[in-house]
DSSP file (Angstrom, degrees, kcal/mol; ACC not computed):
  #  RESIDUE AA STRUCTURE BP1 BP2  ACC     N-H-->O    O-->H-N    N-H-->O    O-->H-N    TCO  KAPPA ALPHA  PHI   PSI    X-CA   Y-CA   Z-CA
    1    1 A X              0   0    0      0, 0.0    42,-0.2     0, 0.0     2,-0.1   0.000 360.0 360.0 360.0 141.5  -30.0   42.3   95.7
    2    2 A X        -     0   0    0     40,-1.0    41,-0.0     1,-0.1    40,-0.0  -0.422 360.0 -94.4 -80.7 163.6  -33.1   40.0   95.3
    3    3 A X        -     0   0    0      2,-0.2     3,-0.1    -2,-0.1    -1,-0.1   0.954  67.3-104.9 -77.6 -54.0  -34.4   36.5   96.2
    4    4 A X  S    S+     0   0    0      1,-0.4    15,-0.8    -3,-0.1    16,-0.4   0.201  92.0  76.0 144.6   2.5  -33.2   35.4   93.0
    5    5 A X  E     -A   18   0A   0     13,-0.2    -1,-0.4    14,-0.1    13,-0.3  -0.989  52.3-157.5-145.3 146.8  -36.9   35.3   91.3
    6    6 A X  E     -A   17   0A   0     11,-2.8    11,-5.4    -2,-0.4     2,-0.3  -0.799  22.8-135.6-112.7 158.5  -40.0   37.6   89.8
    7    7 A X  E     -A   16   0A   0     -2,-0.3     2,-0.2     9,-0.3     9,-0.2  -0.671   8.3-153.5-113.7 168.5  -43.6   36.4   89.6
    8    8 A X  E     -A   15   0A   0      7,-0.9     7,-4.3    -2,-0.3     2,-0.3  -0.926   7.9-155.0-156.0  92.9  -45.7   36.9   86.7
    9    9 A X  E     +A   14   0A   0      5,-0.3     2,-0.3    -2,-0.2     5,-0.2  -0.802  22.6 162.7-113.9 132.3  -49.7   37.1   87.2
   10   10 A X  E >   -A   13   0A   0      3,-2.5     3,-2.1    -2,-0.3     2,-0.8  -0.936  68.1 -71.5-144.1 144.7  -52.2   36.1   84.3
   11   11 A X  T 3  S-     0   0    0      1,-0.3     3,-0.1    -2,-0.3    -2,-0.0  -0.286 116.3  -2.9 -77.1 109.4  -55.7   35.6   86.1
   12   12 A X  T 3  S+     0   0    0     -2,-0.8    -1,-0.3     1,-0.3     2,-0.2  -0.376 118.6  84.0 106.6 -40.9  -55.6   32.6   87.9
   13   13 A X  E <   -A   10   0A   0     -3,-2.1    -3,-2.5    16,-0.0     2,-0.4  -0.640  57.7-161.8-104.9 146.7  -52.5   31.6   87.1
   14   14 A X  E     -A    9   0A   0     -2,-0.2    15,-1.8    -5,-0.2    16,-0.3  -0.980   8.8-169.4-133.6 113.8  -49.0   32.8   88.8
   15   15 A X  E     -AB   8  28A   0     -7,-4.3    -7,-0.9    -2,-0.4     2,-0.4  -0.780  15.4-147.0-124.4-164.1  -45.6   32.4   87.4
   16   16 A X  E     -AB   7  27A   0     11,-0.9    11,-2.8    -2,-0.2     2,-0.5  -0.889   9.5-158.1-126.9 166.0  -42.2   32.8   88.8
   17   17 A X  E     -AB   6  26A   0    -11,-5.4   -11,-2.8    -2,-0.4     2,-0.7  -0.960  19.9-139.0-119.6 102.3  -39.2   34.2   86.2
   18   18 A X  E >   -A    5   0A   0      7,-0.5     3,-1.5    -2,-0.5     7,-0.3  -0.578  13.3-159.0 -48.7 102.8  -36.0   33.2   87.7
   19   19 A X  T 3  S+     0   0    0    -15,-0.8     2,-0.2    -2,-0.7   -14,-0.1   0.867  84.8  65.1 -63.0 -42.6  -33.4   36.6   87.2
   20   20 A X  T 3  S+     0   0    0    -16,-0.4    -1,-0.3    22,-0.0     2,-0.2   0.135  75.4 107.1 -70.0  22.9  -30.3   34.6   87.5
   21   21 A X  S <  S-     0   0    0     -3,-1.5     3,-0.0    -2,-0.2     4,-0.0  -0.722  70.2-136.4-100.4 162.6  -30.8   32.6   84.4
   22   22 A X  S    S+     0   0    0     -2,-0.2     2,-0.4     1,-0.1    -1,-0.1   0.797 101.1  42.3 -87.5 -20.8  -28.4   33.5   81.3
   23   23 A X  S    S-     0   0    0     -3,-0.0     2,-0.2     2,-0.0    -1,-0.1  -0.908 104.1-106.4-118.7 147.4  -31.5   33.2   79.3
   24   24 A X        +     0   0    0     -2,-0.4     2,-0.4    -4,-0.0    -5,-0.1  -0.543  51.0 176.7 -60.4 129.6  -35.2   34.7   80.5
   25   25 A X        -     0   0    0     -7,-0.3    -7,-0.5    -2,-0.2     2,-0.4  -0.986  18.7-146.6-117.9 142.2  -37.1   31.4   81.5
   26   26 A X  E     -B   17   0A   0     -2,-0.4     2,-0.4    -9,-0.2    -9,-0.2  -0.886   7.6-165.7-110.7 146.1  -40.5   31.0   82.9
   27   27 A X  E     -B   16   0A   0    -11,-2.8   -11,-0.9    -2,-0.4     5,-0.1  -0.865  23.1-127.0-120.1 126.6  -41.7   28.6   85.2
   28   28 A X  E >   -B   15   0A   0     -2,-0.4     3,-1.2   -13,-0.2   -13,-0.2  -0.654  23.6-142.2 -65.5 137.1  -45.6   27.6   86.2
   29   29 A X  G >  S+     0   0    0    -15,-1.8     3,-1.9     1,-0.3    -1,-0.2   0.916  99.8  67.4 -61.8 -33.9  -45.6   27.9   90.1
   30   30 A X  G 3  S+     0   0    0    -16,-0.3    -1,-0.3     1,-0.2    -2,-0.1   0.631  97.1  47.3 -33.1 -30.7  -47.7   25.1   89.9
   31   31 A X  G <  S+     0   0    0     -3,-1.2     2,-0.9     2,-0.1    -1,-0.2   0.155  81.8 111.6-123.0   2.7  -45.2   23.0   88.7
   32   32 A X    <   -     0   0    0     -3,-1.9     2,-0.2    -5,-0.1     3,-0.2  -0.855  41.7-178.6 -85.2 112.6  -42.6   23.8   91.1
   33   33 A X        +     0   0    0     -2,-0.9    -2,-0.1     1,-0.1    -3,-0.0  -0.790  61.9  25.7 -82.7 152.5  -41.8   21.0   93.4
   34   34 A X  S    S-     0   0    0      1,-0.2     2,-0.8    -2,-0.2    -1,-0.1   0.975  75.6-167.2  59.0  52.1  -39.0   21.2   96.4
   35   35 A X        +     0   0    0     -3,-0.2    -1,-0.2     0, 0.0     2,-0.2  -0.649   9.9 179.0 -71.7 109.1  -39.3   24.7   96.7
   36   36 A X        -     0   0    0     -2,-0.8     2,-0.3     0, 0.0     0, 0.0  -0.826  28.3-136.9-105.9 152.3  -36.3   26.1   99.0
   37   37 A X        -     0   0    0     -2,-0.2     2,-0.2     0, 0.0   -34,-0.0  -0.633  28.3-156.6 -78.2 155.7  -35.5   29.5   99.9
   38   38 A X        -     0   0    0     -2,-0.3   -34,-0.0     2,-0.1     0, 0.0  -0.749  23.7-127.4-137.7 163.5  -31.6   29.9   99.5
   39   39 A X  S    S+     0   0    0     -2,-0.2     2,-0.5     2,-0.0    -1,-0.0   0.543  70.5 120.5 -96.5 -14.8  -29.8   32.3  101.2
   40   40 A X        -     0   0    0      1,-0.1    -2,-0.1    -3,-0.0   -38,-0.0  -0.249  48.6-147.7 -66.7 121.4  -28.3   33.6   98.0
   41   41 A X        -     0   0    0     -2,-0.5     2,-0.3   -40,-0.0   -38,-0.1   0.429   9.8-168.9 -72.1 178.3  -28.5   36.8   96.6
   42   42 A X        -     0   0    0    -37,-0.0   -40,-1.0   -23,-0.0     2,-0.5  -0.940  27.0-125.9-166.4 169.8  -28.6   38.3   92.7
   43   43 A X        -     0   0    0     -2,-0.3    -2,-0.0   -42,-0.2     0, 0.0  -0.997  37.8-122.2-142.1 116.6  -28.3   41.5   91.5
   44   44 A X        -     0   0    0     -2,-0.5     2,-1.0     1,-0.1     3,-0.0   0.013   6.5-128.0 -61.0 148.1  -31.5   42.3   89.1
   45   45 A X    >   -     0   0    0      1,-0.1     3,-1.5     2,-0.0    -1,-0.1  -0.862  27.9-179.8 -69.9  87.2  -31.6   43.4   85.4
   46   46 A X  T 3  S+     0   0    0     -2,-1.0    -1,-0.1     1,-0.2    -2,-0.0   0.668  79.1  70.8 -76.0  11.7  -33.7   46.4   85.8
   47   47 A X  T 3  S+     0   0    0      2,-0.0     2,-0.3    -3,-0.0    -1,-0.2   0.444  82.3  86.5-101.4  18.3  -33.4   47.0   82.0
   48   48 A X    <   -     0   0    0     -3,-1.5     2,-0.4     5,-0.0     3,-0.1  -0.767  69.3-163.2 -89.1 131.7  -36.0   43.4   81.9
   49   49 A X     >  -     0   0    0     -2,-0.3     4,-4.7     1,-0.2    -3,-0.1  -0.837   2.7-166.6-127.3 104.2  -39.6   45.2   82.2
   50   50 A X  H  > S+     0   0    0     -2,-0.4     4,-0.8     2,-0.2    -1,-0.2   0.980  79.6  48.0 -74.6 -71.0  -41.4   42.3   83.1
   51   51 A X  H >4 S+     0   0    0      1,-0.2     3,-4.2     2,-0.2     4,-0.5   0.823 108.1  50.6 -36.9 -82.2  -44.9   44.0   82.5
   52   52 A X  H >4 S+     0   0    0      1,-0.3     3,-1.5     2,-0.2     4,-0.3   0.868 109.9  61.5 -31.8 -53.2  -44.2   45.7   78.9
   53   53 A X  H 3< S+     0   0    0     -4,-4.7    -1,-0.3     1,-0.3    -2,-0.2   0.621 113.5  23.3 -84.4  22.7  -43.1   42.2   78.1
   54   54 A X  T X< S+     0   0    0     -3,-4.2     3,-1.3    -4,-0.8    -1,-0.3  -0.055  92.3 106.9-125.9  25.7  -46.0   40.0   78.5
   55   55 A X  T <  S+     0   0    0     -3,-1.5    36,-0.2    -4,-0.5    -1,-0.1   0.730  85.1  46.6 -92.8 -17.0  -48.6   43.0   78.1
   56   56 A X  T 3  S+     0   0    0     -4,-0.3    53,-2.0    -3,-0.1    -1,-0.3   0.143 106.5 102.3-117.0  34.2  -49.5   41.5   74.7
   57   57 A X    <   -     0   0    0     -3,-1.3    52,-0.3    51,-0.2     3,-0.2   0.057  65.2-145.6 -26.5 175.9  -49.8   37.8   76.3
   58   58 A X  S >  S-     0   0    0     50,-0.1     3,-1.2    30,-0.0     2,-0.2  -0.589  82.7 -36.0-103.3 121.9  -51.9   35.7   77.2
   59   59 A X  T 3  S-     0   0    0      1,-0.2    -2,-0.1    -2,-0.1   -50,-0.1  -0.567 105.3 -45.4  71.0-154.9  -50.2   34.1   80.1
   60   60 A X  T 3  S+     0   0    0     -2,-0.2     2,-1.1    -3,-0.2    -1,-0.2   0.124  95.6 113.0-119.9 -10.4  -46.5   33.6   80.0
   61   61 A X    <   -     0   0    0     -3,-1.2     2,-1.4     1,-0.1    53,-0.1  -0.607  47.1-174.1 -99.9 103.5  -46.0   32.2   76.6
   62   62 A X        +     0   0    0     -2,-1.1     2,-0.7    -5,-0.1    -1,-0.1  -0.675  10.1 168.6-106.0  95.0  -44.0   35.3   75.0
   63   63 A X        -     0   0    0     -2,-1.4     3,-0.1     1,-0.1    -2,-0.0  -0.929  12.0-173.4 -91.8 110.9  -43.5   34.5   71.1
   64   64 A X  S    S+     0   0    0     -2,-0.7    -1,-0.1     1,-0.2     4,-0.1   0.159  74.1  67.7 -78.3  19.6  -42.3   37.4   69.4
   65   65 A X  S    S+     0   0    0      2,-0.1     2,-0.7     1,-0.0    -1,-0.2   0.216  87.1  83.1-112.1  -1.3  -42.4   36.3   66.0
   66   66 A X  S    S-     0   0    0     -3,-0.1     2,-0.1    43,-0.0    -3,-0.0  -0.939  82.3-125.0-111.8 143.7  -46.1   36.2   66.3
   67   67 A X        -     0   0    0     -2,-0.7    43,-0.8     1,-0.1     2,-0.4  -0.495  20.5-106.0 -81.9 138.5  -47.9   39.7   65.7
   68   68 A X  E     +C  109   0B   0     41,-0.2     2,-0.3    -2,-0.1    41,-0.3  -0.761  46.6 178.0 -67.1 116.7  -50.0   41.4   67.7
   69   69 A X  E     -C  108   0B   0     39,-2.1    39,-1.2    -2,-0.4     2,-0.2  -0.935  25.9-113.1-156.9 123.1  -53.3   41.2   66.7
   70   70 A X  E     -C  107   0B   0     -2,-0.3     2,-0.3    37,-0.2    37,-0.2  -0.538  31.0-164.8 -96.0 148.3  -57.0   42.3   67.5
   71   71 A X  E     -C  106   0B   0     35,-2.5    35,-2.0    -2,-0.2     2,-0.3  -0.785  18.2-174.0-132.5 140.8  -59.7   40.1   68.4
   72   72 A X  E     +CD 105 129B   0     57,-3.1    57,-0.7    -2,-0.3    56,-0.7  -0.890  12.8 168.4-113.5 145.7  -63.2   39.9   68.7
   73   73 A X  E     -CD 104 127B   0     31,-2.8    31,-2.5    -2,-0.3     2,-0.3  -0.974  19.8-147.9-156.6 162.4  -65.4   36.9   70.1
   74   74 A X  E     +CD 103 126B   0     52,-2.3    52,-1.4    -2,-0.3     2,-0.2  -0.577  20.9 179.6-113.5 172.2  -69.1   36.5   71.1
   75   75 A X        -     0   0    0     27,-1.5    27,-0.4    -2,-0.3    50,-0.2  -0.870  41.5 -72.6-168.2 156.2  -70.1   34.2   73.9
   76   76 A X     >  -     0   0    0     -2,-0.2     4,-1.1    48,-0.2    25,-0.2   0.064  47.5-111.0 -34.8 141.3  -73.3   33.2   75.5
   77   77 A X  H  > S+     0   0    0     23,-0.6     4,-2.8    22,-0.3    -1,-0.1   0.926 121.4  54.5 -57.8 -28.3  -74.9   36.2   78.1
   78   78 A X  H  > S+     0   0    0      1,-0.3     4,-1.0     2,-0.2     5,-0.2   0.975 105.4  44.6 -54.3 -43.7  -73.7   33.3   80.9
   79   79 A X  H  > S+     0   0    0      1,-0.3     4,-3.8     2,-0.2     3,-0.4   0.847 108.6  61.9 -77.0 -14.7  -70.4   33.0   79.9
   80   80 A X  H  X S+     0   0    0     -4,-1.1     4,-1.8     1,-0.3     5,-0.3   0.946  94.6  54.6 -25.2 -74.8  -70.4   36.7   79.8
   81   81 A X  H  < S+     0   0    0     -4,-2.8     4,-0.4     1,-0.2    -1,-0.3   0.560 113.8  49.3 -69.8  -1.8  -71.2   37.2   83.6
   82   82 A X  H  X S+     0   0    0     -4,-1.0     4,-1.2    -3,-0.4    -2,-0.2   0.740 115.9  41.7 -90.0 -48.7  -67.5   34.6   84.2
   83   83 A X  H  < S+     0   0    0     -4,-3.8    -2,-0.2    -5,-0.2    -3,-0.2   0.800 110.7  55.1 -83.0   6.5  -65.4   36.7   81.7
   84   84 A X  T  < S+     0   0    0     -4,-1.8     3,-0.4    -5,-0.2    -1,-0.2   0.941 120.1  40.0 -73.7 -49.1  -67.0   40.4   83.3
   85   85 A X  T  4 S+     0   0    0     -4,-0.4     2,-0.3     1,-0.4    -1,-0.2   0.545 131.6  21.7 -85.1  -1.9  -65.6   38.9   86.4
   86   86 A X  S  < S-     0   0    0     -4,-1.2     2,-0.9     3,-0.0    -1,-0.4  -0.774  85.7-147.5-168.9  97.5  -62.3   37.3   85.1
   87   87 A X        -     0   0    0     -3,-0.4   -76,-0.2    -2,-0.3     5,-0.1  -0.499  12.5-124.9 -86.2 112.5  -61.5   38.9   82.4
   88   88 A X  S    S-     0   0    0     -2,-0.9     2,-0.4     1,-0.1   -77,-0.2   0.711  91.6 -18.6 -11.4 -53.5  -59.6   36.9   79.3
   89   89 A X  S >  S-     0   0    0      1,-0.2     3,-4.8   -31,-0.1    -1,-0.1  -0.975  76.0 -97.3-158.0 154.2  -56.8   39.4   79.3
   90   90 A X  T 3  S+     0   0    0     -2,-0.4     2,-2.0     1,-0.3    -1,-0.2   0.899 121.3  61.8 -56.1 -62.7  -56.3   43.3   80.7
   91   91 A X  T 3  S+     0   0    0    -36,-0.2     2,-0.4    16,-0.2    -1,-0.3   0.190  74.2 138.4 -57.6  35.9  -57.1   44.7   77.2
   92   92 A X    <   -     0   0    0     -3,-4.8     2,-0.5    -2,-2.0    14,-0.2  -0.755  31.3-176.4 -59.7 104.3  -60.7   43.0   77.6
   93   93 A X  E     -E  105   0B   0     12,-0.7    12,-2.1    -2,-0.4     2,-0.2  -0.961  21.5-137.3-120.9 109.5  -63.3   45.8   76.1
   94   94 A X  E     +E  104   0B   0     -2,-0.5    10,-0.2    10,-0.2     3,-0.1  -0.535  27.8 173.4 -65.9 127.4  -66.7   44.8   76.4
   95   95 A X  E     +     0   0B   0      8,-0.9     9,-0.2     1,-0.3     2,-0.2   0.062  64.0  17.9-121.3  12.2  -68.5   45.6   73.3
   96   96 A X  E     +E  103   0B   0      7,-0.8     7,-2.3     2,-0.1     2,-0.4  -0.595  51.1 177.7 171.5 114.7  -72.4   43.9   73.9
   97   97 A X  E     +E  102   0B   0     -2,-0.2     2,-0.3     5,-0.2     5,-0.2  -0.908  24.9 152.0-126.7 118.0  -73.8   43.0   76.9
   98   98 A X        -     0   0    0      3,-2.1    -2,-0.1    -2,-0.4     5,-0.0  -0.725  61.4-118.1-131.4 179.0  -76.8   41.9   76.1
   99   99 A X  S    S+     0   0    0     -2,-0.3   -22,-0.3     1,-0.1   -21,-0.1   0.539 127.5  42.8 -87.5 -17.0  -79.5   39.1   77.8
  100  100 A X  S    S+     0   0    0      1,-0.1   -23,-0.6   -24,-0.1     2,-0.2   0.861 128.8   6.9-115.7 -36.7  -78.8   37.5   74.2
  101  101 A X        -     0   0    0    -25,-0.2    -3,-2.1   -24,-0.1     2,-0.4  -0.574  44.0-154.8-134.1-170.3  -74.5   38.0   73.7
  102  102 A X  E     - E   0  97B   0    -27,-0.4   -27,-1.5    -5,-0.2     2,-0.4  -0.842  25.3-173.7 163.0 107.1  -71.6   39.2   75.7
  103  103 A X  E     +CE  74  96B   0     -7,-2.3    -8,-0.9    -2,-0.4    -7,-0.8  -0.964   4.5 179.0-133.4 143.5  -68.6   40.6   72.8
  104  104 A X  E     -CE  73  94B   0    -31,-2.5   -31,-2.8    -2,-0.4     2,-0.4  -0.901  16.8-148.6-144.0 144.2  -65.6   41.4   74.2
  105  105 A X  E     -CE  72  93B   0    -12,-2.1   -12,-0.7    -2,-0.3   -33,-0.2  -0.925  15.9-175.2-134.3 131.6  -62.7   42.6   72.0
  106  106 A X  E     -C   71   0B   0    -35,-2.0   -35,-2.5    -2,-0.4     2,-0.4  -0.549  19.6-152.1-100.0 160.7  -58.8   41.8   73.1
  107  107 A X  E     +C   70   0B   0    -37,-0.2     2,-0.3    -2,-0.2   -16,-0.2  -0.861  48.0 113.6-154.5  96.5  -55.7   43.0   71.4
  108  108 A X  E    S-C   69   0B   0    -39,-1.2   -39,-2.1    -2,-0.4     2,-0.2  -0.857  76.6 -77.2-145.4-173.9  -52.3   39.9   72.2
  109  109 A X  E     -C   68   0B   0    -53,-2.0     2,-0.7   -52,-0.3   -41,-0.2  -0.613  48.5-118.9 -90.5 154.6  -50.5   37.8   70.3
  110  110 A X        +     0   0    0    -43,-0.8     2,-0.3    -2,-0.2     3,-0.1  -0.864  49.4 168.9 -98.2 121.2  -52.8   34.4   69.4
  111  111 A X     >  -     0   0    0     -2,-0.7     4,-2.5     1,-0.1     3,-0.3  -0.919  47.3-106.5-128.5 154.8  -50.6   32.1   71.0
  112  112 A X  H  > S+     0   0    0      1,-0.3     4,-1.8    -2,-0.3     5,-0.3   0.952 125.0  61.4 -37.8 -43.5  -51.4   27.9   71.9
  113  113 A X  H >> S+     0   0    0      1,-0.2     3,-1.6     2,-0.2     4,-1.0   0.884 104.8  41.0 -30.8 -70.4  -51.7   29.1   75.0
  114  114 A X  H 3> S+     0   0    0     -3,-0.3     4,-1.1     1,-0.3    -1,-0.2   0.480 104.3  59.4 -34.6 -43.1  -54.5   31.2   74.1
  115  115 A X  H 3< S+     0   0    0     -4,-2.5    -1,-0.3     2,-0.2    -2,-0.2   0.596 102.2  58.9 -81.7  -8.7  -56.4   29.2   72.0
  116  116 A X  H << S+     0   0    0     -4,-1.8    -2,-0.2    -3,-1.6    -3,-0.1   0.809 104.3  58.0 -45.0 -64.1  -56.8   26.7   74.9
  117  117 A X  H >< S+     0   0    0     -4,-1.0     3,-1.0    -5,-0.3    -2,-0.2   0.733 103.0  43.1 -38.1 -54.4  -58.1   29.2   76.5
  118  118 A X  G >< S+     0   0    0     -4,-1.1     3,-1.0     1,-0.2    -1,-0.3   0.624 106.6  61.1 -90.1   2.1  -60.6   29.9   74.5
  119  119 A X  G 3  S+     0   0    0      1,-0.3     3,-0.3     2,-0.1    -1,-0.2   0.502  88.7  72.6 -88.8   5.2  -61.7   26.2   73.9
  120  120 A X  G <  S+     0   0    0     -3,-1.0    -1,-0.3     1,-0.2    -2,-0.1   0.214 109.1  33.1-102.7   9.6  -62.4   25.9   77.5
  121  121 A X  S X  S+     0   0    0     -3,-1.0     3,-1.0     2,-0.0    -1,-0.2  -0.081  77.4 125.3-138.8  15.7  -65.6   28.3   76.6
  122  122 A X  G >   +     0   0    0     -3,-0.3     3,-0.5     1,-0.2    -2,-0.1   0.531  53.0  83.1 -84.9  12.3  -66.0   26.7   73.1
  123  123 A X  G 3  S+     0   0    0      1,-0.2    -1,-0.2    -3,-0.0    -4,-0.0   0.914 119.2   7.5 -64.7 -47.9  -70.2   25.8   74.3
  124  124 A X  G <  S+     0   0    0     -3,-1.0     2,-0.4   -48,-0.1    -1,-0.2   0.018  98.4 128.0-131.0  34.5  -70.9   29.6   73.2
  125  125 A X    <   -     0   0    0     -3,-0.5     2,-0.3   -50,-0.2   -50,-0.2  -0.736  29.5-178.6 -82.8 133.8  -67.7   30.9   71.6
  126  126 A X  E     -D   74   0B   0    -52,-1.4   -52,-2.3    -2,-0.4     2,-0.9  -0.951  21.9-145.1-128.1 138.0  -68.4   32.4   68.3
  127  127 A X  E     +D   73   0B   0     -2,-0.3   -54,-0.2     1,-0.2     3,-0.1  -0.862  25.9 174.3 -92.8  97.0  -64.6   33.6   66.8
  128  128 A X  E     +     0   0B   0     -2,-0.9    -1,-0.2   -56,-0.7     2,-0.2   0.931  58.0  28.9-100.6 -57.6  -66.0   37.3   64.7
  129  129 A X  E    S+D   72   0B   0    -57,-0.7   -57,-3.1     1,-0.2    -1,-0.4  -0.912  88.1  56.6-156.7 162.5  -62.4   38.4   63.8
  130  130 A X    >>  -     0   0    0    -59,-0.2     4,-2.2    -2,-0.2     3,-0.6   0.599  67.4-147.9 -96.3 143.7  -59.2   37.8   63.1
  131  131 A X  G >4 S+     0   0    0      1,-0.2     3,-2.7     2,-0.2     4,-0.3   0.894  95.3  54.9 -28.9 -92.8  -60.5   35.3   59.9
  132  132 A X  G 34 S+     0   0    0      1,-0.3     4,-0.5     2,-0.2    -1,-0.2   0.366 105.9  44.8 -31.7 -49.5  -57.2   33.1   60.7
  133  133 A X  G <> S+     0   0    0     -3,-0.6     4,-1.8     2,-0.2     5,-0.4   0.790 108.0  59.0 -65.3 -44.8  -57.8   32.5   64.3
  134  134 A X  H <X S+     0   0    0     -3,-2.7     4,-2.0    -4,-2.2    -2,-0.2   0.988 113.4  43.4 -43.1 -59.7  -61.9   31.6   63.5
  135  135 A X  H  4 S+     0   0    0     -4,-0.3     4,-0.2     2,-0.2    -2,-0.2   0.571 105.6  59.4 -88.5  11.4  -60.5   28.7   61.2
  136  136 A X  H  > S+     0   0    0     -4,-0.5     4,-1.5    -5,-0.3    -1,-0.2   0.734 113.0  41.4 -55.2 -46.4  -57.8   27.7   63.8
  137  137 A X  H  X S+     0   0    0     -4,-1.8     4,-2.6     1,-0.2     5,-0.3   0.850 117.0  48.1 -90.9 -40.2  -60.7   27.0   66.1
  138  138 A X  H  X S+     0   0    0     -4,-2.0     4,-0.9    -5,-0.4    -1,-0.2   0.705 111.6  47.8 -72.5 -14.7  -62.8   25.4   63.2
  139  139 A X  H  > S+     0   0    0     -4,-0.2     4,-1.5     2,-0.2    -1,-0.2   0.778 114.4  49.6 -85.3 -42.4  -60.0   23.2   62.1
  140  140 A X  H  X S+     0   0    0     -4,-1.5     4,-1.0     2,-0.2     5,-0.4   0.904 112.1  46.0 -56.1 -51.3  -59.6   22.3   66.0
  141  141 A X  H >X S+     0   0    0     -4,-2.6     4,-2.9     1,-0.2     3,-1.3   0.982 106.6  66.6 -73.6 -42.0  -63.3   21.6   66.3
  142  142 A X  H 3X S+     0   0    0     -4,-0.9     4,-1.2    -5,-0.3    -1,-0.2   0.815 106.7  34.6 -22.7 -62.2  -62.8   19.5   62.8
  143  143 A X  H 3X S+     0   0    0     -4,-1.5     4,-0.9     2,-0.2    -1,-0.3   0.327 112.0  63.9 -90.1   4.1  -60.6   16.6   64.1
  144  144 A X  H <X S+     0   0    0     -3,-1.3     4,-2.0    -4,-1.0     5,-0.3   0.790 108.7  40.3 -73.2 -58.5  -62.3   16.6   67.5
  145  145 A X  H  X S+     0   0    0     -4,-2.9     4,-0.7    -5,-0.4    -2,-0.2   0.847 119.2  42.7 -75.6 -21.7  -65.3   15.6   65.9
  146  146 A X  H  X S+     0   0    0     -4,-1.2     4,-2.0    -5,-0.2    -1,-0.2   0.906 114.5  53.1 -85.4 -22.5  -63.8   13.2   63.4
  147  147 A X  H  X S+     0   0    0     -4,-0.9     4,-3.5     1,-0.2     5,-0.2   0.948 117.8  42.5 -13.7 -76.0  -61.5   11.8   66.3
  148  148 A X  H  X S+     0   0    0     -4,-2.0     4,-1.3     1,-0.2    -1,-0.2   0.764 108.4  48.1 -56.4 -29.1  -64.6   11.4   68.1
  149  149 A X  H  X S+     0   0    0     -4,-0.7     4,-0.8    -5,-0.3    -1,-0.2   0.766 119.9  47.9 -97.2 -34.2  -67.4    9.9   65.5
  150  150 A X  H >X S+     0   0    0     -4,-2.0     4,-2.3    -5,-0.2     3,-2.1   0.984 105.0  53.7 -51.1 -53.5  -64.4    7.1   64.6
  151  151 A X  H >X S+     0   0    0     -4,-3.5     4,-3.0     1,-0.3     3,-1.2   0.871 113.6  42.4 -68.0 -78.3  -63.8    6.5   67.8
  152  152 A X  H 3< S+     0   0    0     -4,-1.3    -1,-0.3     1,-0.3    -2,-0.2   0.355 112.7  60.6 -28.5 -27.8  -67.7    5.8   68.0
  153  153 A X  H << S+     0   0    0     -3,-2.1    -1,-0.3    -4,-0.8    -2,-0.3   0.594 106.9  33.8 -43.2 -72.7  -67.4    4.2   65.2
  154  154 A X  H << S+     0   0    0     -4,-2.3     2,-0.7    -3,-1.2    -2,-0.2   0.648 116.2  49.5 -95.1 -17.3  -65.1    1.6   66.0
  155  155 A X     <  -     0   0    0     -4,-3.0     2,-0.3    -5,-0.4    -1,-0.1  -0.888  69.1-149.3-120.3 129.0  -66.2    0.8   70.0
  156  156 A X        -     0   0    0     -2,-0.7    -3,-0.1     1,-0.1     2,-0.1  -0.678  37.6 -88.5 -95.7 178.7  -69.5    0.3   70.6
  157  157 A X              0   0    0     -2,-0.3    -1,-0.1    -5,-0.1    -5,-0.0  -0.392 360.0 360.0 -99.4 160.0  -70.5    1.6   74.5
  158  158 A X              0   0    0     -2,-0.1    -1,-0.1    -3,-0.0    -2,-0.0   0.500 360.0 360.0-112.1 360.0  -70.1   -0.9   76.8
């Protein structure tokens, strides 16, 4: 028997898998209010292998209809010395550290999650493969900047 929950670690982030649900669900811990302990017990699925199924995350968002898929990106030497030290995901293989770039190549599924992720770095992201995910992020950066120059557009600063 169990508490009735598994955790989930992606770096930074902790989530918890409740085992007594009829379907697998995941929960942000963050986002858990009115956390009780219960006295009540559960009796695990050991044939769930919570690691093999997020190992080709990022995070908790497990789509299996999207392929796994390997990925290159360049970044700034700064942003470099953040992902040596918190690395995007456990297949992170540094491929250039140099004083001028920092390439790292990853192998998940490209999930929203994921592309968040990498938009929180977009100052010195450059996307070098898969094509499809490069114009994901160039299509994102597209309506940000027309969002943004209407926007400018139509209010002048006050």
């Amino acid at each position: 028997t169990g508490s009735g929950v598994d955790a989930a670690m992606t770096p930074g982030k902790w989530a918890a898998i409740p085992a007594a649900a009829i379907k697998l669900k995941l929960f942000g811990v963050e986002r858990i209010s009115n956390f009780q302990i219960l006295a009540d017990t559960f009796e695990r699925d050991e044939t769930i292998d919570i690691a093999n199924l997020f190992k080709d995350c990022f995070g908790i968002w497990n789509q299996e209809d999207i392929p796994v898929e390997d990925i290159v990106l360049s970044y700034s030497a700064l942003d470099g010395r953040f992902l040596k030290s918190v690395p995007l995901h456990h297949s992170q293989t540094i491929l250039t550290d140099t004083e001028n770039e920092f390439r790292i190549s990853v192998r998940l599924r490209i999930t929203n999650d994921f592309v968040i992720e990498l938009l929180s770095r977009s100052t010195s992201l450059t996307v070098i493969k898969p094509a499809s995910l490069r114009r994901r992020v160039a299509e994102i950066y597209e309506k940000a900047l027309h969002r943004n120059m209407e926007n400018n557009m139509q209010q002048p600063e006050k």
